[in-house]
C-alpha positions in Angstrom: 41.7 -8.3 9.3 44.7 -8.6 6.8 46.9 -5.8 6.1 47.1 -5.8 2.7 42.9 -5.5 3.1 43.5 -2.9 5.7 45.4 -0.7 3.2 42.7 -1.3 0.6 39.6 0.2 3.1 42.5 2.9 4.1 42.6 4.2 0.4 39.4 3.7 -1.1 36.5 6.8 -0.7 33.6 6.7 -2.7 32.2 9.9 -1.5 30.2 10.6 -4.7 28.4 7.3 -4.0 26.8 8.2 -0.9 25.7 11.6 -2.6 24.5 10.0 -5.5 22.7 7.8 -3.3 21.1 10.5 -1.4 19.8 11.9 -4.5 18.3 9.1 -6.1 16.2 8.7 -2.8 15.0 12.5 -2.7 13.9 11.9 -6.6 12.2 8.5 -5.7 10.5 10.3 -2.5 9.1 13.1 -5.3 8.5 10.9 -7.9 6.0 8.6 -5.5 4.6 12.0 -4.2 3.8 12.9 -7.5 2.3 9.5 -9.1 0.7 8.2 -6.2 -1.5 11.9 -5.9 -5.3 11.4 -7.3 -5.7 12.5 -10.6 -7.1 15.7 -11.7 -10.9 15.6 -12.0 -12.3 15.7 -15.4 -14.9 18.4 -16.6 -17.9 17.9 -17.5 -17.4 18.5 -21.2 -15.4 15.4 -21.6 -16.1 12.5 -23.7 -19.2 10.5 -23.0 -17.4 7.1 -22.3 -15.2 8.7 -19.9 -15.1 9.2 -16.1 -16.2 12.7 -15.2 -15.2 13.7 -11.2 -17.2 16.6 -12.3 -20.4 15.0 -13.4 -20.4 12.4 -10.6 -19.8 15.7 -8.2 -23.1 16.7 -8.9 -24.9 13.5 -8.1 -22.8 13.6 -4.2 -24.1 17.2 -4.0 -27.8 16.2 -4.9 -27.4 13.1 -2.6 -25.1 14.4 0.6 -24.3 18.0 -0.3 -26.4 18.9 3.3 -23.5 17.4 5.0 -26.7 15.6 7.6 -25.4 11.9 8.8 -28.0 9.3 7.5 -27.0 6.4 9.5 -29.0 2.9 9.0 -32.7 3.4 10.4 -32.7 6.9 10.0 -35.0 9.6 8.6 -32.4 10.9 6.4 -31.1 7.5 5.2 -34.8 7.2 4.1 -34.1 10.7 2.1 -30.9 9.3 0.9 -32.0 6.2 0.0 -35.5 7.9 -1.7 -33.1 10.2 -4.2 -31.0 6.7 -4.9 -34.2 5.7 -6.6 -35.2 8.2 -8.1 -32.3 9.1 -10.2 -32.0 5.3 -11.2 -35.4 5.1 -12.1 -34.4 8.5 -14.4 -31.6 6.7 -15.9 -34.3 4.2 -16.6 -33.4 1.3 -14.2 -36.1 -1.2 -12.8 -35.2 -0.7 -8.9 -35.4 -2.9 -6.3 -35.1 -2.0 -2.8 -34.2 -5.3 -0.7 -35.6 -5.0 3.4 -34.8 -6.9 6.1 -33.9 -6.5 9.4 -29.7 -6.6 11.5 -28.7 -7.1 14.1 -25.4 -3.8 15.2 -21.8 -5.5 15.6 -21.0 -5.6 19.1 -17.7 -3.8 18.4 -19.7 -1.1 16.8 -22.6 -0.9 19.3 -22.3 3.0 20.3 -23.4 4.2 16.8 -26.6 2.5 17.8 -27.1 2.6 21.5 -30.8 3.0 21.7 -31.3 0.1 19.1 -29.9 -3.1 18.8 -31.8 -4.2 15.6 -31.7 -2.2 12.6 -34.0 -2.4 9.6 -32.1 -2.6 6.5 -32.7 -1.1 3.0 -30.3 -2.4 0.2 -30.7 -1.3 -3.7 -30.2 -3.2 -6.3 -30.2 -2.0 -10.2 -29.5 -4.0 -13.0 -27.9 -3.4 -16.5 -29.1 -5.9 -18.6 -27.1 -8.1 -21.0 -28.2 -7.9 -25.0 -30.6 -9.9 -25.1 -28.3 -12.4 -27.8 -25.7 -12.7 -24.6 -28.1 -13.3 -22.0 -27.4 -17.3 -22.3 -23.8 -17.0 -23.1 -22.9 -18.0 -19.5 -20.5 -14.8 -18.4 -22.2 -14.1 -14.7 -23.0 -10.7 -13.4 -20.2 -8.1 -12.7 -21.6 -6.5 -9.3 -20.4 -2.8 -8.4 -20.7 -2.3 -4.7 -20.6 0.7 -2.3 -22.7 1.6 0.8 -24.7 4.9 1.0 -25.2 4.8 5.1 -23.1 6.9 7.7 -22.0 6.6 10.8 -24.0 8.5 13.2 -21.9 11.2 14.1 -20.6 11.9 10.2 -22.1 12.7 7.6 -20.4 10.0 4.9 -19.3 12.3 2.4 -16.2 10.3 1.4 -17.3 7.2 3.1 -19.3 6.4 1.3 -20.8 9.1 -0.4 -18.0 9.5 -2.7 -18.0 5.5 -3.8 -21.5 5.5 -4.1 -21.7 9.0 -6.1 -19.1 7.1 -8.5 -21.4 4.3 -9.4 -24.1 6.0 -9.6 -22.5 8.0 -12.4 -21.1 4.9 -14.2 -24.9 3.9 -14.2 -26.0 7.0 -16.1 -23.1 6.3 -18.4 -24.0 2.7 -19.0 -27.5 3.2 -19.8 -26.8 5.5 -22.3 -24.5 2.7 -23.7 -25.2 -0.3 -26.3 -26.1 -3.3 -23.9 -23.0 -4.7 -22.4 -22.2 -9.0 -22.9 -23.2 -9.3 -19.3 -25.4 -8.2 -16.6 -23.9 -5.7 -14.7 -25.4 -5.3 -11.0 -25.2 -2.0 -9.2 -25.7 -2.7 -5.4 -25.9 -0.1 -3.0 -25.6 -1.6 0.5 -27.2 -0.2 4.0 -26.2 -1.0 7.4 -21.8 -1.2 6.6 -21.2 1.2 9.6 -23.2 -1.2 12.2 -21.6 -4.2 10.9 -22.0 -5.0 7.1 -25.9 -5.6 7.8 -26.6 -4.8 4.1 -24.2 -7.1 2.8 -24.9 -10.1 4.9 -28.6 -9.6 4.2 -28.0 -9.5 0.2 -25.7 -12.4 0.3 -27.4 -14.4 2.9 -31.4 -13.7 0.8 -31.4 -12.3 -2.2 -31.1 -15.0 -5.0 -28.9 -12.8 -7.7 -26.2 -13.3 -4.6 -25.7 -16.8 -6.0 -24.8 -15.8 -9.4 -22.7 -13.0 -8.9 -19.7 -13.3 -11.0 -17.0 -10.8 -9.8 -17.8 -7.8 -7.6 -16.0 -4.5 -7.8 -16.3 -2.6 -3.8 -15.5 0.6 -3.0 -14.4 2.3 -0.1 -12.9 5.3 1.7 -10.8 6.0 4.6 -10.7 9.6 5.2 -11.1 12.2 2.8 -8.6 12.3 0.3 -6.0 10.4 -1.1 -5.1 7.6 -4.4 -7.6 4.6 -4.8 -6.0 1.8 -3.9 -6.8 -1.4 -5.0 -5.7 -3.2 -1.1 -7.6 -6.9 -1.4 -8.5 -9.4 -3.5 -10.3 -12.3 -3.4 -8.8 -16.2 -3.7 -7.1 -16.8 -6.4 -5.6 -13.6 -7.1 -3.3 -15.5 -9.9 -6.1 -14.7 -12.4 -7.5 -11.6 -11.0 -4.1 -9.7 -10.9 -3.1 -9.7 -14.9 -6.6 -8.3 -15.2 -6.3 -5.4 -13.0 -2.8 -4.4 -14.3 -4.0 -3.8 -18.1 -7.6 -2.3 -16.8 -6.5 1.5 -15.8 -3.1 3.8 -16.1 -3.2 4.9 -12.2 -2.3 1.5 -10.4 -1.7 1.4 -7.1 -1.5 -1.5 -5.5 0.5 -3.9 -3.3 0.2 -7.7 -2.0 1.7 -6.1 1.3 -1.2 -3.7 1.9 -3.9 -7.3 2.0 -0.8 -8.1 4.5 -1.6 -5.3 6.9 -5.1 -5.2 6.4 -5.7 -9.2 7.2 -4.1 -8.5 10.5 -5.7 -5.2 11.7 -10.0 -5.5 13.4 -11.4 -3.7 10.0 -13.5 -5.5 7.7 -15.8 -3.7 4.3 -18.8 -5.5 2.4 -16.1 -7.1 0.5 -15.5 -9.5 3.4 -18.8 -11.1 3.3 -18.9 -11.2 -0.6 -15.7 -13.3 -0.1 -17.1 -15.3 2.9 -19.8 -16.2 0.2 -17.5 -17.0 -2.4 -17.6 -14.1 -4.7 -14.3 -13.2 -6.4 -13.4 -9.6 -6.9 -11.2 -6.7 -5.7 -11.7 -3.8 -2.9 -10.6 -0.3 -3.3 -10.5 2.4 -1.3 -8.7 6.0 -1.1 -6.6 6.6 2.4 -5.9 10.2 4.0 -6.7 12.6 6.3 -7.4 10.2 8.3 -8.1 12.8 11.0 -11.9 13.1 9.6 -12.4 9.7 9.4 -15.9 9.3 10.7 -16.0 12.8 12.0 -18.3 15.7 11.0 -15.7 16.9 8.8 -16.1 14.0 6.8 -18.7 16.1 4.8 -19.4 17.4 1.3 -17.2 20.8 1.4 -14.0 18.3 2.1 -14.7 15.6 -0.5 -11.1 15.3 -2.6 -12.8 15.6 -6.6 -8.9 13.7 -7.3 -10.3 10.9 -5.0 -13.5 10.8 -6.8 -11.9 10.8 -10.0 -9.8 8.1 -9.3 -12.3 5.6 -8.1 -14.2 6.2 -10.7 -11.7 5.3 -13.0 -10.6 2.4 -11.2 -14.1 1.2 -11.6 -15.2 2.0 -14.3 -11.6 1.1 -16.1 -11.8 -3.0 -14.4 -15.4 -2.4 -15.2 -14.7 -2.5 -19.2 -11.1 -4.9 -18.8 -13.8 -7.6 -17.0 -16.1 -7.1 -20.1 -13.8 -7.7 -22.6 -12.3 -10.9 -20.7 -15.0 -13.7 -21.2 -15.3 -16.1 -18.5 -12.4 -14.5 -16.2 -14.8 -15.5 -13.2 -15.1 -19.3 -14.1 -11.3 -18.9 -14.6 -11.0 -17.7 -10.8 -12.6 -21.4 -9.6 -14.8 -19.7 -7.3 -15.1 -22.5 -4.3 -12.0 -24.5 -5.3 -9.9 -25.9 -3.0 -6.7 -24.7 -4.9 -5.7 -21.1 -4.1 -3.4 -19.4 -6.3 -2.0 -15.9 -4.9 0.4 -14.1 -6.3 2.6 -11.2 -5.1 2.6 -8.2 -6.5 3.2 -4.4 -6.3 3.3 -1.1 -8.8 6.2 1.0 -9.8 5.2 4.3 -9.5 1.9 4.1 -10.7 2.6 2.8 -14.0 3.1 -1.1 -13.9 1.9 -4.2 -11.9 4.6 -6.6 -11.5 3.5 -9.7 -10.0 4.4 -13.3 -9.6 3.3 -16.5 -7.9 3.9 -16.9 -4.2 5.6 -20.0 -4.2 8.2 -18.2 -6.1 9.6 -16.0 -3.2 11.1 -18.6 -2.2 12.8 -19.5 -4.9 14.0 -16.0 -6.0 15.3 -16.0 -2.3 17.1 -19.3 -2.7 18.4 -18.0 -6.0 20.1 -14.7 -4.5 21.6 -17.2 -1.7 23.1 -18.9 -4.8 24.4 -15.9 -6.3 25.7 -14.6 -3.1 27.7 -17.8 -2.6 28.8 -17.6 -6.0 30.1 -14.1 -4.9 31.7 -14.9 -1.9 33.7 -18.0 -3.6 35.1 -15.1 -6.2 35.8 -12.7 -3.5 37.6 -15.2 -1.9 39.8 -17.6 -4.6 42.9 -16.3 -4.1 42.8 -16.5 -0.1 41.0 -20.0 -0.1 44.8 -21.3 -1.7 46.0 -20.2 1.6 45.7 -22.7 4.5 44.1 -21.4 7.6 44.9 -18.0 8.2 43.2 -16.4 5.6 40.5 -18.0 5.5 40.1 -17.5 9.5 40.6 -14.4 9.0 37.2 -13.9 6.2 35.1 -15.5 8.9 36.1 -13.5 11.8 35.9 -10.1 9.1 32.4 -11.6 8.3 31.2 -12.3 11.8 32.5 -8.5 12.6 30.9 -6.8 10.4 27.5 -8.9 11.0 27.0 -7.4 14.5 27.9 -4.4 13.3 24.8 -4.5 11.3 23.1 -6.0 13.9 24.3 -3.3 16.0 23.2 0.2 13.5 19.8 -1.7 13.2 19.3 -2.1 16.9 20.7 1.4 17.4 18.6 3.2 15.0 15.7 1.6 16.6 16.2 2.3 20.0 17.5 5.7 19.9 14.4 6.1 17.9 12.2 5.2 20.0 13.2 7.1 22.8 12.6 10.3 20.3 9.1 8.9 19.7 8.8 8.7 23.1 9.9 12.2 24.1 7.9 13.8 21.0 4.6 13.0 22.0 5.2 14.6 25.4 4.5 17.5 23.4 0.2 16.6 22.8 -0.2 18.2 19.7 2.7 16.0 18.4 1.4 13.3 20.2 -1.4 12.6 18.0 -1.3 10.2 15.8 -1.9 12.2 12.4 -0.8 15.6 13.7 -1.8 18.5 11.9 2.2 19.2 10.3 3.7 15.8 10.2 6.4 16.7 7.6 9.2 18.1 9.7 7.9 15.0 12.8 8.6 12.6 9.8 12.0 14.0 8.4 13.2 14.7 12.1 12.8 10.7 12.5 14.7 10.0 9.6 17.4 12.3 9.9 18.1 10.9 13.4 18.5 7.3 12.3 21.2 8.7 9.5 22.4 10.8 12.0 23.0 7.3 13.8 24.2 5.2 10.9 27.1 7.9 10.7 28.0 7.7 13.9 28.1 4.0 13.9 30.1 3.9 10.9 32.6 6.8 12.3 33.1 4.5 15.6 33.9 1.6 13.1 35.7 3.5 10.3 38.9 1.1 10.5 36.9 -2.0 10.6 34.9 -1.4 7.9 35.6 -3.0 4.5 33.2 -2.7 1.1 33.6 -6.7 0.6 32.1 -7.3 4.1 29.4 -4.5 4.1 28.3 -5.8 1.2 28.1 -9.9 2.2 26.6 -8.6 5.5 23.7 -6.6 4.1 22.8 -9.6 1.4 22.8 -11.7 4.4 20.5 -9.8 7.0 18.6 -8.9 3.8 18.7 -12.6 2.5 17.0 -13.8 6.3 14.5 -11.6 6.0 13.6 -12.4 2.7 13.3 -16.3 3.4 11.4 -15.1 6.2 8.7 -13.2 4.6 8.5 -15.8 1.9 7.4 -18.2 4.5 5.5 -16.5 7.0 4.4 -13.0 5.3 4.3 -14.2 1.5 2.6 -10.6 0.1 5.3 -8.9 2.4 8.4 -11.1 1.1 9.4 -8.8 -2.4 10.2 -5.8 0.0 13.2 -7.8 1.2 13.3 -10.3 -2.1 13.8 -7.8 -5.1 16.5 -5.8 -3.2 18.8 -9.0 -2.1 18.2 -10.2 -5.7 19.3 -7.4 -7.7 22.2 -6.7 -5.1 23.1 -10.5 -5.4 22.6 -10.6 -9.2 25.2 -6.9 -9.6 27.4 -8.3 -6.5 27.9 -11.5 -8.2 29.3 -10.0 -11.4 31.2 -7.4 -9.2 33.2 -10.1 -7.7 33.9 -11.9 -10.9 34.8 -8.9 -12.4 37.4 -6.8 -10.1 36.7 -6.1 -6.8 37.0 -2.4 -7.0 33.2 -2.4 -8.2 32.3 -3.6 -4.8 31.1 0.0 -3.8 29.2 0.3 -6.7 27.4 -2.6 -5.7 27.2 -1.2 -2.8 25.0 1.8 -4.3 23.0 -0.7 -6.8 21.6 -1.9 -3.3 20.8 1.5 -2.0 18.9 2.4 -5.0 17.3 -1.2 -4.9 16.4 -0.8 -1.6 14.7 2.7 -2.2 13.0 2.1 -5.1 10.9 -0.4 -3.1 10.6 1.4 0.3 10.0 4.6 0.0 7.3 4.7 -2.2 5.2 3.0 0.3 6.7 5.9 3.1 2.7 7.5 2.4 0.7 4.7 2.5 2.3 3.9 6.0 1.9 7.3 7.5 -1.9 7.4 6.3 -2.2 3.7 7.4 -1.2 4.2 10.5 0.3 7.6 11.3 2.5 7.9 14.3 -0.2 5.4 16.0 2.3 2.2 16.5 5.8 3.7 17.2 7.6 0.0 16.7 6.5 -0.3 13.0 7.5 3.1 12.0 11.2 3.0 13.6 11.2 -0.8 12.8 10.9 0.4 8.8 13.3 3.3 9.3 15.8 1.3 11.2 15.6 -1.8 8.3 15.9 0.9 4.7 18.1 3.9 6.7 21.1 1.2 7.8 21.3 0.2 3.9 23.8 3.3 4.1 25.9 2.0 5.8 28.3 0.6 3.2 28.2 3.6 1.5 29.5 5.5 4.3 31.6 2.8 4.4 33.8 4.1 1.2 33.9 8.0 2.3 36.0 9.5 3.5 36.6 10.6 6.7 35.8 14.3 6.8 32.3 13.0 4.6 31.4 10.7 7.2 31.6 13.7 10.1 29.9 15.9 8.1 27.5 13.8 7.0 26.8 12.5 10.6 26.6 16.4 12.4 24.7 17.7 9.2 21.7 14.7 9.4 21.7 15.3 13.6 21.5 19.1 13.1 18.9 19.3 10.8 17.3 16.4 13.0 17.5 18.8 15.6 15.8 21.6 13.7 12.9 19.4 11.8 11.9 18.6 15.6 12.0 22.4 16.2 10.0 23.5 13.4 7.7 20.8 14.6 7.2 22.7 17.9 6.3 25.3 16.8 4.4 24.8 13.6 2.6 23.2 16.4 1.6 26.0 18.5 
């Protein structure tokens, strides 16, 4: 390192930064809290066209409200199924009821271990097209949920709560002028032994062939935001029409990611095995009475009702008023045009083609480069030295970022580790997670601080900066390749930190540490929002994912710690491992 760049780290502190920082993460972390909650469920004495939790509350109660399991083949799925019927019929639907027989899943052969055929009872009701539309060629919308249980469970949320949703839309619709297209309302049997019900309406029925776009609904736990987590092929066209059908949007390429990798699969897999376009919601948390008894009626979430109902009932009317959008999805083509995509806070779906992450990517390599050249005019004039001297600054501050990320992970690991000695914090969705959750994150900036106080005289803004655009930069390329729906968690930070840096440079260097908060806020923006969705996804269940996320957003600091000074970096450091400490504490004995 040079000593006239020496001096400069020596006199520069940025302390505010880091604060500022700090902040603008706590308001991101409450913001997501508060725009990804369900929505408050709508009386009764709303408007007619609108989605009332309240009105579709009393069809679960008249359907489930006994809290009795009605798996496939059951007596009560026979009393389920009987009041399906009959309150169609009273909205004055022509019902069918489709039987056959399946044959339970292997991997889901204890809910049926006396039987290993099933017979199988799917309904299907039909809205019918004005009878001036019928030949316009628009094919069915189908609305999907399943209305069995598991055995032990009594389905209240799955599915009770889907299913109680359509069948509401149904009343609506019938008391509705005739839609432009048919719309089918199929309510499966048999999803908890192995999608019986769908495989048997896509494999025999005949309206399976026509189906335009179908509309599934699901549930993991009892509460929670409907999030729209799949789509079918050729999500190009499929995505602009989800983003202007509802004001609540949550949704994420990266959550089709996880869920393509993990042994779960919903109807909505075999409507795509059969080549029917269409998107899959479902509502995630409490995850704890996921197919439990206290998956029942008194714990259904009215804000998760509400929700998919809107959802629904919102891509329901968008679909309707875009003619032919399922001949535009090229249902059987060979070409497949995905997109990626995510929401900000609810409000808006941005989205782009997945060939382009790697071209953003390539562009914010550009930019860096262009950055680096600026940083470096003056020195590159000097023969050899200097210019030995950026690599070896470069190189050093590289594995120092290497080094925080492997840190954070490891030491986090072994916390992990020695919390769930403790069995109550062992379990994967503990009963107080909160102060288990903050404990973990306090540690790793309790880590970063230390790594950067061991460093402090190393340390320069210019390097931290290059360094985090290039770790951030690999890992963009590599998502764009090999993770595409995962790639603009890593693509839209390194771009708008490239994009700022490369104007810093040209500019004066001095705004390198306000670059340095640009990423920060970049990097939180995109990150934490999704801190929920990852705890309900998978709790404390898989130890390397969760410290592997923590170790990748919480080392974004580093810089910033980078251009405090001194006495801010030790207090920062033994403030974040205290209240480490006492978050793991609380934990205890919240515990107890």
């Amino acid at each position: 390192m040079s000593q006239p760049d020496r001096q400069r780290n020596e006199n520069k502190q940025h302390p505010g930064l880091l604060l500022l920082a700090i902040v603008v993460w706590t308001t991101v972390g409450v913001l997501s809290v508060v725009s990804y909650a369900p929505p408050k469920p709508r009386p009764g004495s709303i408007a007619a066209d609108q989605f009332s939790a309240f009105r579709a509350d009393k069809i679960l109660e008249e359907l489930i409200g006994d809290s009795i399991p009605h798996p496939a083949g059951s007596v009560q799925n026979e009393v389920v199924r009987n009041k399906i019927v009959a309150m169609l019929d009273s909205y004055g639907y022509s019902t069918e009821v489709q039987s056959g027989t399946g044959t339970v899943a292997p991997q889901v052969r204890d809910r049926s271990p006396d039987r290993n055929q099933v017979d199988i009872h799917n309904i299907i009701a039909i809205r019918r097209a004005h009878p001036n539309q019928r030949s316009s060629g628009n094919l069915p919308i189908m609305l999907v949920s399943h209305y069995d249980s598991v055995p032990f469970g009594p389905g209240a949320s799955d599915d009770g709560v889907a299913t109680a949703a359509l069948m509401e839309i149904a009343r609506m619709l019938s008391r509705e002028p005739a839609p432009d297209r048919d719309i089918v309302f199929l309510f499966t049997d048999g999803e908890e032994l192995g999608l019986l019900g769908a495989k048997l309406f896509t494999g025999e029925h005949p309206l399976a062939r026509r189906i335009g776009i179908a509309i599934n609904l699901e549930a993991r736990g009892t509460t929670g935001p409907s999030c729209m987590f799949e789509t079918s092929r050729n999500s190009r066209i499929l995505i602009p029409i989800f983003a202007r059908a509802n004001d609540r949007k949550f949704a994420s390429s990266l959550f089709l990611e996880i869920y393509k990798r993990l042994p779960r699969d919903t109807d909505f897999s075999i409507f795509k095995r059969a080549g029917i376009p269409g998107f899959n919601f479902a509502f995630i948390g409490n995850v704890n009475s996921y197919h439990t008894t206290a998956d029942n009626y008194v714990n259904v979430d009215q804000g998760s009702l509400q929700h998919h109902g809107d959802n629904a009932l919102g891509l329901l009317r968008e679909l309707l008023a875009t003619p032919g959008a399922d001949t535009l999805v090229e249902t059987g083509s060979t070409t497949n045009h995905e997109v990626v995509y995510f929401d900000l806070f609810g409000k808006w779906i941005i989205w782009w083609p997945s060939g382009w992450s790697i071209w953003l990517s390539s562009i914010a390599l550009l930019m860096l480069i262009g950055s680096v050249a600026f940083m470096t005019r003056s020195q590159l004039r000097i023969p050899g030295n200097e210019t030995a001297s950026f690599r070896a600054d470069l190189g050093r501050h590289l594995g120092i970022q290497f080094l925080s990320i492997v840190c954070v992970f490891g030491i986090g690991y072994l916390i992990q580790s020695a919390v769930r000695l403790e069995p109550r914090l062992g379990h994967p969705w503990p009963a107080q997670p909160i102060p288990i959750w903050l404990g973990y994150w306090l540690s790793s900036f309790a880590v970063v601080g230390g790594i950067t106080m061991a460093f402090q005289r190393q340390l320069l803004d210019r390097y931290c900066l290059i360094s985090f655009c290039v770790f951030w930069l690999i890992l963009a390329f590599m998502t764009s390749m090999f993770l595409t729906g995962a790639s603009h968690l890593f693509v839209v930070p390194v771009l708008v930190t490239c994009a700022f840096g490369l104007v810093a440079s040209w500019m004066d260097h001095r705004r390198f540490p306000l670059t340095l908060f640009v990423s920060a806020v970049a990097v939180g923006m995109i990150w934490i929002p999704l801190e929920r969705v990852f705890y309900d996804a998978v709790g404390f269940r898989m130890p390397w994912i969760m410290m592997a996320r923590i170790a990748i957003v919480s080392t974004t600091i580093l810089g910033l710690l980078s251009v405090t000074n001194e006495r801010t970096k030790f207090c920062f450091t033994m403030l974040t491992a205290t209240s480490s400490i006492i978050a793991f504490v609380v934990a205890i004995v919240l515990a107890r």
